[in-house]
N, C-alpha and C positions, 0 to 999 in steps of 0.2 A: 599529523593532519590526515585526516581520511581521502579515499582515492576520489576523484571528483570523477565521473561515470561522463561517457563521451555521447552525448544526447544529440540528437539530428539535427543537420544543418539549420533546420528552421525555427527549431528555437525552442517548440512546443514540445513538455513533455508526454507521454503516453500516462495515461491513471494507474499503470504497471510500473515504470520509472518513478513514478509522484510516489507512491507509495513504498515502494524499494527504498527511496533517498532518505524518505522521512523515518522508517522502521529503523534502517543503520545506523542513524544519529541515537535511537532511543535503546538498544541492546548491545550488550558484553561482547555478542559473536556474531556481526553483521555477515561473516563469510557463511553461516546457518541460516543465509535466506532466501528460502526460494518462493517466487510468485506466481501461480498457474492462472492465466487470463481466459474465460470460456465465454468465447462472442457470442451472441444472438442477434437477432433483427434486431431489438431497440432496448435489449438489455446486456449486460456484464456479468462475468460472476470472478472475481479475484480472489483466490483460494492464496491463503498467509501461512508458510510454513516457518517456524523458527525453534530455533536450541530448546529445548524443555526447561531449561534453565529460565529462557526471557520471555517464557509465556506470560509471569504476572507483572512483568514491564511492558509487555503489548495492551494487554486487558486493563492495569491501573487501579487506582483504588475505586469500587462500585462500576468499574468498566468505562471510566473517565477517557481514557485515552482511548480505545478502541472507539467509543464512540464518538471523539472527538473525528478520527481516524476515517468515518465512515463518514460526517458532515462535510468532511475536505471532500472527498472521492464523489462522493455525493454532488458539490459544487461544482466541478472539476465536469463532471459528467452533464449537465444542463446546456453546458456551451456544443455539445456534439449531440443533444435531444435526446441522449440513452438514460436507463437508468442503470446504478450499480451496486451489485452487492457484493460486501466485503466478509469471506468467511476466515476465521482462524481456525487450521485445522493442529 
């Protein structure tokens, strides 16, 4: 069973966490992940590093997941009036 991540009292994840959570369930070597969050006034930018291995289980077939990936983060983001963009570096 994977480590369940200790999220803030109030319940609400970060679009840093959402996305952490969701990447480790979908790659070989969730410990190969790191998320760089770069704030602005009313946008995000979440920079996605992972193992060179699980880049084309992040991307998907025709970039299905990644862009499923970017619809969540995307929704996620409306409730707080930012936008976000997801890069895989």
């Amino acid at each position: 069973m994977p480590d369940i991540p200790d999220y803030p009292s109030s319940g609400r994840l970060t679009m840093k966490d959402l996305l952490e959570t969701i990447v480790k369930a979908l790659v070989d070597n969730p410990s190969e992940i790191s998320v760089r969050e770069i704030q602005g006034e009313k946008s995000t930018i979440l920079e996605l590093k992972v193992h060179e291995d699980d880049v084309g289980k992040v991307i998907g077939k025709q970039g299905r997941i990644i862009n499923a990936l970017r619809t969540i983060l995307r929704s996620a983001a409306v409730k707080e009036g930012k936008i976000v963009q997801l890069e895989l570096l």
